[in-house]
N, C-alpha and C positions, 0 to 999 in steps of 0.2 A: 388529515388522512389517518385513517386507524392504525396501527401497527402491523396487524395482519394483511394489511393490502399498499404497505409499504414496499417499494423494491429496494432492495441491495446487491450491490454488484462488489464482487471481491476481481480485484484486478491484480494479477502474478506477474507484476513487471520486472523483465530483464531477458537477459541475454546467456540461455542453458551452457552455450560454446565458450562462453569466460569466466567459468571458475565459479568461483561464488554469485557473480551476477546472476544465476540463474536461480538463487535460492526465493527470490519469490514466484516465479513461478512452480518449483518444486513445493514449499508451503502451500500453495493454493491448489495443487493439483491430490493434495494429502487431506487436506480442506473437503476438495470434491470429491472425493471418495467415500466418504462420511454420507449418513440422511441428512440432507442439508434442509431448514427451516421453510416455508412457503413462502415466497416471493425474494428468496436467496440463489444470486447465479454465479457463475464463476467463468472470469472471461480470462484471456490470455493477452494483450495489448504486444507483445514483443516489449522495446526500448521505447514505446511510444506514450511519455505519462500526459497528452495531450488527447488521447482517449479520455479522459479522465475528465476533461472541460466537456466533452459533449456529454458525459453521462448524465454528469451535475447540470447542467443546460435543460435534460430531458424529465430531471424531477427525480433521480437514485440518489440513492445515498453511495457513498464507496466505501470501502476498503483497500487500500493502495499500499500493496505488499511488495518492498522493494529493496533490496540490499544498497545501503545508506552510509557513506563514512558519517559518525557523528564521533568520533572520539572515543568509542569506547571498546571492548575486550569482543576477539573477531567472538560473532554469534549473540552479542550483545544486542536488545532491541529497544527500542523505544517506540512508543506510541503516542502518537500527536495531532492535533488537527493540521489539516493542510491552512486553515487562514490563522494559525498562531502565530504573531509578530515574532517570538522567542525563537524559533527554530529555527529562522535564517541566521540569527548570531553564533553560530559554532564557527570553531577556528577551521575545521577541518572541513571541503567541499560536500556537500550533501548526497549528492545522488553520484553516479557514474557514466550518466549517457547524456550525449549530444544534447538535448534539450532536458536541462536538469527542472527536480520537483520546483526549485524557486522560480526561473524561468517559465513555468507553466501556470506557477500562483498569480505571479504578474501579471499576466496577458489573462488570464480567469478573473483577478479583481477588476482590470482596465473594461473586461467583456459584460461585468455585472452575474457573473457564475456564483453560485453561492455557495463558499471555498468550505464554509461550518462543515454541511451537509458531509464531508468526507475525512477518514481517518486515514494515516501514515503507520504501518508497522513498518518502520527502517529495522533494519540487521545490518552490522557492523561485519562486513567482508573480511576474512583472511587475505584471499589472493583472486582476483581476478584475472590470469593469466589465461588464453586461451587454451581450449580444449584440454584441461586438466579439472574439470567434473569440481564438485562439492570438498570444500576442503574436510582434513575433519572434525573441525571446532565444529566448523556447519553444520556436518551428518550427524553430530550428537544430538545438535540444539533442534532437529528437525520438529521433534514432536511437542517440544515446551513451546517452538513459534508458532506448531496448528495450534493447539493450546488457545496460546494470548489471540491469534487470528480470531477462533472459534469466540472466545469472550467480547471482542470489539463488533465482531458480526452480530450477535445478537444485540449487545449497545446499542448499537444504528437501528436495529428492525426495532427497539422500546423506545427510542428517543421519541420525544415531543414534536412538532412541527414546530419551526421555528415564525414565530409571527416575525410578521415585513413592518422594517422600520422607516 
């Protein structure tokens, strides 16, 4: 599939009513305000990163934009595939909802989902307390995370097709 008739889905998961959990959907919605590239869409999933198996199921590529404890400095992000063995080794729990990113990789590798096809921008939360809005490590970092968003989105729409082994 050529690049140009590639889809990418950029997915703003979490939860706006607890604090920083809402900061991927706020990057993605800053994302979507932008000219955004042809075959570039921007979904909203809520808490649900099992959106994420059907997309990858359907032939998109993702973007899976999610406020992440990974250990590091609140507004800190990291970017990674969702099938990298490394990123489940952190001391620190990964995701923040009910059915976290590892929990969804499992049950996506068990289904045959092709976990490559999708990238992880985690952001490292300040506070996830309810109804206390964007901390403000967050609201600084809003536009350095469309930024790297914006970089990974285009990655996925040039990437190669991965041939089947």
């Amino acid at each position: 599939m050529s690049a140009r008739h590639r889809r990418v889905l950029v997915a703003g998961i979490g939860n706006p009513l607890a604090g920083d959990d809402g900061i991927g959907e706020v990057v993605a919605r800053t994302l979507a305000a932008d000219l955004l590239p042809p075959g570039v869409e921007v979904r909203y999933p809520g808490t649900d990163p099992l959106a994420v198996l059907g997309w990858l199921g359907e032939g998109a590529r993702v973007l899976v934009i999610d406020a992440c404890r990974h250990g590091g400095m609140p507004g800190e992000a990291i970017l990674f595939r969702l099938d990298d063995p490394d990123w489940r080794d952190r001391e620190a729990p990964l995701s923040l909802h009910g059915i976290d990113l590892e929990t969804a990789a499992r049950l996506g590798r068990e289904l045959g989902v092709p976990l490559r096809n999708a990238l992880v921008l985690g952001i490292e939360p300040a506070s996830v307390e309810p109804g206390r809005g964007l901390s403000r490590e967050l609201l600084s970092a809003v536009p350095r995370l469309v930024e790297m968003a914006r970089q990974a989105t285009w990655a996925l729409l040039q990437e190669e097709d991965e041939v089947k082994r």
